[in-house]
Structure formats: C-alpha cells, structure tokens
LUMLO-607277 format. One record per residue: residue number from 0; z, y, x of N, C-alpha, C, CB in turn. Coordinates in Angstrom, 1 decimal. Atoms other than C-alpha are relative to their C-alpha. Glycine has a CB too. Layout:
! LUMLO-607277
NUMI,NUM,Z,Y,X,Z,Y,X,Z,Y,X,Z,Y,X
...
//
This chain:
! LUMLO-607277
NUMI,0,-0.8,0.6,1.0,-17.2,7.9,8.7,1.3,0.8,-0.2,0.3,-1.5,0.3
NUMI,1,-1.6,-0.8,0.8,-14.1,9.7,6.7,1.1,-0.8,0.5,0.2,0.0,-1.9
NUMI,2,-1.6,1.0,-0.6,-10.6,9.0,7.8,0.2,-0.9,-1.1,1.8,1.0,0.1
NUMI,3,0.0,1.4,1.1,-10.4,7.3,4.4,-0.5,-1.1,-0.1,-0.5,0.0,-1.0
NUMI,4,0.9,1.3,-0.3,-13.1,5.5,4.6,0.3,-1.0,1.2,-1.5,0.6,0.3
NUMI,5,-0.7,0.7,-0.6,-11.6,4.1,7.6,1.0,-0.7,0.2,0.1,0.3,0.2
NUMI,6,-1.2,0.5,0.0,-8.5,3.7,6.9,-0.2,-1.5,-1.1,1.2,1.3,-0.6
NUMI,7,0.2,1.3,0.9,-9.6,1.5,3.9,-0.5,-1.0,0.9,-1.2,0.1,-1.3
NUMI,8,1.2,1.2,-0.5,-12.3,-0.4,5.9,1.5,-0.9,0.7,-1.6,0.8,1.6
NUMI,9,-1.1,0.4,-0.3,-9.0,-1.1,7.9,0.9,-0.8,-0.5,0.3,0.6,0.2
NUMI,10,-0.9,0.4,0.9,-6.7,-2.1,5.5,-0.4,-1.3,-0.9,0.2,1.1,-0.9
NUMI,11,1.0,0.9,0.8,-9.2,-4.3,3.6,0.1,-1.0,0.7,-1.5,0.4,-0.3
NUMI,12,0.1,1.5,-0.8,-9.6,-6.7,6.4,1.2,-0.1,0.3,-1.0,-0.2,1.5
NUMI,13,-1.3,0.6,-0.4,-6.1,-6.5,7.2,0.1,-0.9,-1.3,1.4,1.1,0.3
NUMI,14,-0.3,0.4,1.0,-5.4,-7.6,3.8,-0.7,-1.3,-0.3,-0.1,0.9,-0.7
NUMI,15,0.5,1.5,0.2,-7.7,-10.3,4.0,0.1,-1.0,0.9,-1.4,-0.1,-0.3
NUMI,16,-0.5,1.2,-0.6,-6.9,-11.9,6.8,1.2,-0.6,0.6,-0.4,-0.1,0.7
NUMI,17,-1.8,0.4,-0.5,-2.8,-11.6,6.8,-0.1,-1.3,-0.5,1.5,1.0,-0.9
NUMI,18,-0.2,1.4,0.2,-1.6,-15.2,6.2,1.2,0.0,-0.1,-0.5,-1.0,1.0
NUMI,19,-1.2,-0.3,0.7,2.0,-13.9,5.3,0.0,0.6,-1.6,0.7,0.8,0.9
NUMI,20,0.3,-0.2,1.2,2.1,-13.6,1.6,0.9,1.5,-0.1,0.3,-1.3,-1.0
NUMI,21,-1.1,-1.8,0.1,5.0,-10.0,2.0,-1.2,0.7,0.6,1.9,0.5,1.3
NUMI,22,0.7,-1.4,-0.8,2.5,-8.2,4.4,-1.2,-0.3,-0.7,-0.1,0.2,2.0
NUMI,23,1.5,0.4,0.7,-1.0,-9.3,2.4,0.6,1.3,-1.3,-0.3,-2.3,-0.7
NUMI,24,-0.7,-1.5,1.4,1.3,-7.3,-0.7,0.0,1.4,0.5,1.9,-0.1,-0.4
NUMI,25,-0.5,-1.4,-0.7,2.3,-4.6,1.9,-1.4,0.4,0.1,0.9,0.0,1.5
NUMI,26,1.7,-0.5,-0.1,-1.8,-4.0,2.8,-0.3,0.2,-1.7,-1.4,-1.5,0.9
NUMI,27,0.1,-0.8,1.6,-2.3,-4.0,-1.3,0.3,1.2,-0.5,0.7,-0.5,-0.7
NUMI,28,-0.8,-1.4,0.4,-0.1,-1.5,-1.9,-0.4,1.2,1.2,1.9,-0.4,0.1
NUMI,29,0.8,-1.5,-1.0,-1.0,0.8,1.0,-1.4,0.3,-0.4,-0.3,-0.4,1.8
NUMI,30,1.6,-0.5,0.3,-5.0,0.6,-0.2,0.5,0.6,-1.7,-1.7,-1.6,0.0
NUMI,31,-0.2,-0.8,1.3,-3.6,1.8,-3.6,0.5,1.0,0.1,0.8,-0.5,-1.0
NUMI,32,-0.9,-1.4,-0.2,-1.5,4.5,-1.7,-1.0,1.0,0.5,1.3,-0.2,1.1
NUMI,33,1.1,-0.8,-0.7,-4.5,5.5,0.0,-1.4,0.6,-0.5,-0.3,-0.7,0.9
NUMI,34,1.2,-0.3,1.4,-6.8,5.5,-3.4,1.0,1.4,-0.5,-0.3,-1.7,-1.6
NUMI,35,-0.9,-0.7,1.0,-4.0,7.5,-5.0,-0.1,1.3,0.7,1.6,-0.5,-0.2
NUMI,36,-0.4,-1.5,-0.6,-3.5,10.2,-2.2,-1.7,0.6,0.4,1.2,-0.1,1.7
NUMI,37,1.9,0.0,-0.6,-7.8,10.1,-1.3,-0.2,1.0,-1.6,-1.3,-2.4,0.1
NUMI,38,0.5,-0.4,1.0,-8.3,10.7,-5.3,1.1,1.0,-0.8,-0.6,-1.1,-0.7
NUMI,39,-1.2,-0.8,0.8,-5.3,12.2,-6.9,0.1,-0.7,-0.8,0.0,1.4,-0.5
NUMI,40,-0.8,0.0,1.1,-4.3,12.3,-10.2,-1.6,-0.9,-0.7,0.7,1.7,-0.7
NUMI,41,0.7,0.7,0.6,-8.2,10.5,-10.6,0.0,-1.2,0.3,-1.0,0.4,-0.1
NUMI,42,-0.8,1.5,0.1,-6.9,7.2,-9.7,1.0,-0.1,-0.5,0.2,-0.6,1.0
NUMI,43,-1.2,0.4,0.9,-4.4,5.6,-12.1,0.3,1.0,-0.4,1.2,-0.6,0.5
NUMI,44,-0.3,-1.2,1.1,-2.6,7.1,-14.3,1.6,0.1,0.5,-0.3,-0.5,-2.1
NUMI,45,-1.3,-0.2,0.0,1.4,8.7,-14.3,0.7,-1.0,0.3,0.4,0.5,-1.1
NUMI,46,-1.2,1.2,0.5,3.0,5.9,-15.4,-0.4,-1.1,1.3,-0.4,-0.9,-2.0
NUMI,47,0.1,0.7,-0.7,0.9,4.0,-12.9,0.9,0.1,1.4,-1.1,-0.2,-0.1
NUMI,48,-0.7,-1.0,-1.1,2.0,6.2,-10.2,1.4,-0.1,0.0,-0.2,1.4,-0.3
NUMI,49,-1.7,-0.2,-0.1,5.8,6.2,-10.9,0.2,-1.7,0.3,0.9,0.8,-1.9
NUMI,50,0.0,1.3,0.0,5.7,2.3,-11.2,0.2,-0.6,1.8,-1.3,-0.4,-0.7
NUMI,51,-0.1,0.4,-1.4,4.7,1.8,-7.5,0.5,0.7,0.7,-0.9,-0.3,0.5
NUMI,52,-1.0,-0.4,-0.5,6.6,4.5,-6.5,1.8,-0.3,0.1,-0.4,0.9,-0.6
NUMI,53,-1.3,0.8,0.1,9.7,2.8,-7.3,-0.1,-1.2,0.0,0.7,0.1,-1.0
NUMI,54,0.1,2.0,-0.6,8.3,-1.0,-6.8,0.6,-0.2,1.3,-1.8,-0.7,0.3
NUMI,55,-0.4,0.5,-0.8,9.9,-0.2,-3.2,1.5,-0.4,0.2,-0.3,0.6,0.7
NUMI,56,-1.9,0.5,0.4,13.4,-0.4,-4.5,0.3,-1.6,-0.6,0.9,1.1,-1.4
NUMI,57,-0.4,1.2,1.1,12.7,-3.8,-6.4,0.3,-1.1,0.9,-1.2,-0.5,-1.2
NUMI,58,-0.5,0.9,-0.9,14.5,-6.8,-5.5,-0.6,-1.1,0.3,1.0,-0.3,-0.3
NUMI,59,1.2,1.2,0.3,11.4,-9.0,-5.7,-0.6,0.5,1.2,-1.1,0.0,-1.5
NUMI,60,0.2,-0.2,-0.8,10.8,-9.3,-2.4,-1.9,0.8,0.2,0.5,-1.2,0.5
NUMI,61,1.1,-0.4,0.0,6.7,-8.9,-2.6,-0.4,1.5,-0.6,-0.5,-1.0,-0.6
NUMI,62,0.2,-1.6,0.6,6.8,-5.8,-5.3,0.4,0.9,1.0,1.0,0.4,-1.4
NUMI,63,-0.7,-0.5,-0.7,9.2,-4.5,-2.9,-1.7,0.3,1.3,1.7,-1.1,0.3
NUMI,64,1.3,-0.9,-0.7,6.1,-4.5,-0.2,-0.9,0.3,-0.2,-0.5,-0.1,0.6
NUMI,65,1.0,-0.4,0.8,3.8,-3.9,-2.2,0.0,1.6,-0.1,0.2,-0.8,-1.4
NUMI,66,-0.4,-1.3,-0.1,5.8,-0.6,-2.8,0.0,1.2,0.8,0.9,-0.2,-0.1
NUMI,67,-0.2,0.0,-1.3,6.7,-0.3,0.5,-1.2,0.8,0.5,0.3,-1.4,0.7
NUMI,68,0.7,-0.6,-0.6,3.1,0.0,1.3,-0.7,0.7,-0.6,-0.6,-0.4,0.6
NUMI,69,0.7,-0.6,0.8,1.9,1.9,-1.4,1.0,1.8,0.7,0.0,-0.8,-2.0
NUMI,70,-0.4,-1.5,-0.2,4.3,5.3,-0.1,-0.9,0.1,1.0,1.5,0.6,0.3
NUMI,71,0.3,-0.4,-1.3,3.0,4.3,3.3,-1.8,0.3,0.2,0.6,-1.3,1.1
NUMI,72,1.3,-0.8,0.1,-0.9,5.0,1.9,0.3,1.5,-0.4,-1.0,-0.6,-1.2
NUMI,73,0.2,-1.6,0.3,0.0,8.2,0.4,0.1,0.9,1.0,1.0,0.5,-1.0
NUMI,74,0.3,-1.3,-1.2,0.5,9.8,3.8,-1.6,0.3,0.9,1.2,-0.4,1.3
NUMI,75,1.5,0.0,-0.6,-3.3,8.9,4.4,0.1,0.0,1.7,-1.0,1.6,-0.5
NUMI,76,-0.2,0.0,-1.7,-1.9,8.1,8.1,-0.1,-1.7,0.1,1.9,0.8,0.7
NUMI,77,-0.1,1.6,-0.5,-2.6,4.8,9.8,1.2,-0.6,0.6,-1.0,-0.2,1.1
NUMI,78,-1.2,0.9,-0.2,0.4,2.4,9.4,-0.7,-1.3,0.1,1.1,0.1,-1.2
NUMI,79,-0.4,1.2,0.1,1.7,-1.1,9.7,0.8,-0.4,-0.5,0.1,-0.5,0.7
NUMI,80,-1.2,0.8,0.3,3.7,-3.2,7.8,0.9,-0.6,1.1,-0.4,-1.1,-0.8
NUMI,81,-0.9,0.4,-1.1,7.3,-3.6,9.2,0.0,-1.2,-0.9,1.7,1.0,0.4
NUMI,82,-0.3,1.2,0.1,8.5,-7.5,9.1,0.7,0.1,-1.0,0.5,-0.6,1.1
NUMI,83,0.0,0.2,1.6,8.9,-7.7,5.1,1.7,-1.0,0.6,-1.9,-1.1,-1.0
NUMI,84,-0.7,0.7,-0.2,11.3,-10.6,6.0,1.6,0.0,0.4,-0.6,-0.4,0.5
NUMI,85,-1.5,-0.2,-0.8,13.9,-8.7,8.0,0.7,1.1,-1.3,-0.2,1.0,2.0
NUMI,86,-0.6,-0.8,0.4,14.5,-6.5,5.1,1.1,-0.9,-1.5,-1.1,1.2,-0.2
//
C-alpha cells in the first residue's frame, strides 16, 4: 500500500471516530491536504486552494482546524491534531 493510501486509510477512521467536533474538522482538512499534495493542481481548483490555505488564520474556531489540518496534509507526513481548544 502507498504512503497515501495510508495516510488516508488513517485519517478516514480518525475522522470518523473523533467525538470532538475541532479535531473531526482538523482530520477533514488534513484528507483535503493530503488529496491536494497526492494530486496537485488535479484536485480543486486555485481559489479552492488559497481558501483553505488561509482558513488557518480564521477566527471560527472549526475553519481555523479545518485549516490547520489541511497545511498539515500537504506535507504528506503523518500528523495529529494539536488540542484545537488550547488555541
């Protein structure tokens, strides 16, 4: 199996069985970071790309990890959401 393919398989069940609604966002956003950096420029489009690139600055707590974990797919490295809460 591909590191991708892993990392998703990973991410997927995290994402389905967090029970904190920030880090369930933060797994979202990382499998979009990790489609984005897996496919390039053939997932989403520009505009989509800049959007969640800057959703980690927003003051909405959830966008914010959502954001958060969407840079932390694009390094195609196996992370974890830090405690959304403390930030």
């Amino acid at each position: 199996m591909s590191d991708f393919k892993s990392l998703m398989r990973r991410a997927d069940t995290m994402r389905r069985i967090e029970t904190d609604y920030l880090r369930a966002a933060w797994w979202t956003g990382y499998i979009r970071g990790l489609r984005r950096a897996h496919f390039g420029e053939r997932f989403g489009t520009l505009i989509e790309h800049e959007l969640f690139l800057s959703a980690s600055e927003s003051t909405i707590p959830d966008r914010a990890a959502m954001g958060c974990g969407y840079l932390a797919g694009l390094t195609l490295e196996p992370h974890n959401p830090l405690d959304p809460h403390d930030g």
